[in-house]
C-alpha positions in Angstrom: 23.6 -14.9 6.0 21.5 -16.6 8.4 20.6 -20.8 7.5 17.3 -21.8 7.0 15.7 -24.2 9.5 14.5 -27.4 8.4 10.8 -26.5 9.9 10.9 -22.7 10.3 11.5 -19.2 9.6 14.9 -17.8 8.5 16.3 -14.9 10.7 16.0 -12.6 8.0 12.3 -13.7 7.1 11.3 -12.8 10.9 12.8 -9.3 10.5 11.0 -9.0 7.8 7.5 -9.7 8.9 8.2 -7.8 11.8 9.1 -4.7 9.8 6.7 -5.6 7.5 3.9 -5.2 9.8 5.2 -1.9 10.9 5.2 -0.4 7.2 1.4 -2.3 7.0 0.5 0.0 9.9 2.2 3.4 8.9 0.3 2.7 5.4 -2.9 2.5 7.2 -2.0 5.5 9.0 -0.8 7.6 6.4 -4.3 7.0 4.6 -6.5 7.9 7.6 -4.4 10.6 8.2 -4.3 12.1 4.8 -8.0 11.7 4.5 -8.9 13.1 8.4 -6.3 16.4 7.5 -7.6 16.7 4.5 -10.6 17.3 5.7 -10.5 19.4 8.6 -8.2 22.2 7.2 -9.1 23.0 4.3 -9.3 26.9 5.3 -5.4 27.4 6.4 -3.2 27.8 3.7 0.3 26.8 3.1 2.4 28.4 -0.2 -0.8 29.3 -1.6 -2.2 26.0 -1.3 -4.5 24.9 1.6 -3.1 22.2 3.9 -6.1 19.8 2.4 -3.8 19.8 -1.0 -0.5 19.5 0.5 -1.5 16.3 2.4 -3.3 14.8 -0.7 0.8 15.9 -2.4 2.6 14.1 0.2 0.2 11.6 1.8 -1.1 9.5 -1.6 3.1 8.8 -2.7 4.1 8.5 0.8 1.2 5.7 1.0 2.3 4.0 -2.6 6.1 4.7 -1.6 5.1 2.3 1.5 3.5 -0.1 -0.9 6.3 -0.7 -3.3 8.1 -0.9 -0.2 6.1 -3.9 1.5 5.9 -5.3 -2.2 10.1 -5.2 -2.5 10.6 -6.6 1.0 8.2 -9.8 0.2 9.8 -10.7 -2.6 13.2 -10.2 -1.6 13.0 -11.9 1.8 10.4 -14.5 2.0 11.7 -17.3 0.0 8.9 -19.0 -2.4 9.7 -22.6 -2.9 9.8 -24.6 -6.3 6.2 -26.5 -6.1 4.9 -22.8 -5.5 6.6 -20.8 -8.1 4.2 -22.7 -10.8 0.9 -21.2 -10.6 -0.6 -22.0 -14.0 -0.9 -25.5 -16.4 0.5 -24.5 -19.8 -2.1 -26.7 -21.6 -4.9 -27.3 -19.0 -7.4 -29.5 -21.0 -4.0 -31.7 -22.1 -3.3 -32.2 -18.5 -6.7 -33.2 -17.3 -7.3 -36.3 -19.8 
């Protein structure tokens, strides 16, 4: 397991953001694409179902597969440090008196 650097990134935390930003990119595609085939062939069919339903079957999971995905990978490999975890005051009005 790689060490953590006083100042910066872990070896495993740059793979990630680099794969990270590749998934970011092939969501993006697989929405455009999904809305740009779904659109221009709607006439050919494919199992009797036109190719504008079979890419709205296989391009909106693909696109939420990709999600979870990005989702998983930030939370297992970007580390979030103690001061951060907290992100709400159990008893705000207590705390600002």
């Amino acid at each position: 397991m790689a060490e953590t650097k006083l100042l910066g990134k872990s070896d495993e935390e740059e793979i990630w953001l680099t794969i990270r930003s590749v998934l970011t990119f092939a969501r993006v595609v697989v929405l455009f694409g999904t809305i740009v085939v779904s659109e221009l062939f709607e006439e050919y069919y494919f199992l009797d179902l036109t190719i504008a339903i079979w890419s709205l079957i296989i391009g909106i999971p693909l696109f939420f597969v990709i999600s979870v995905l990005i989702l998983w990978g930030n939370k297992s490999f970007i580390p979030v440090h103690p001061k951060e975890q907290i992100t709400t005051i159990l008893r705000p009005i207590l705390e600002r008196t």
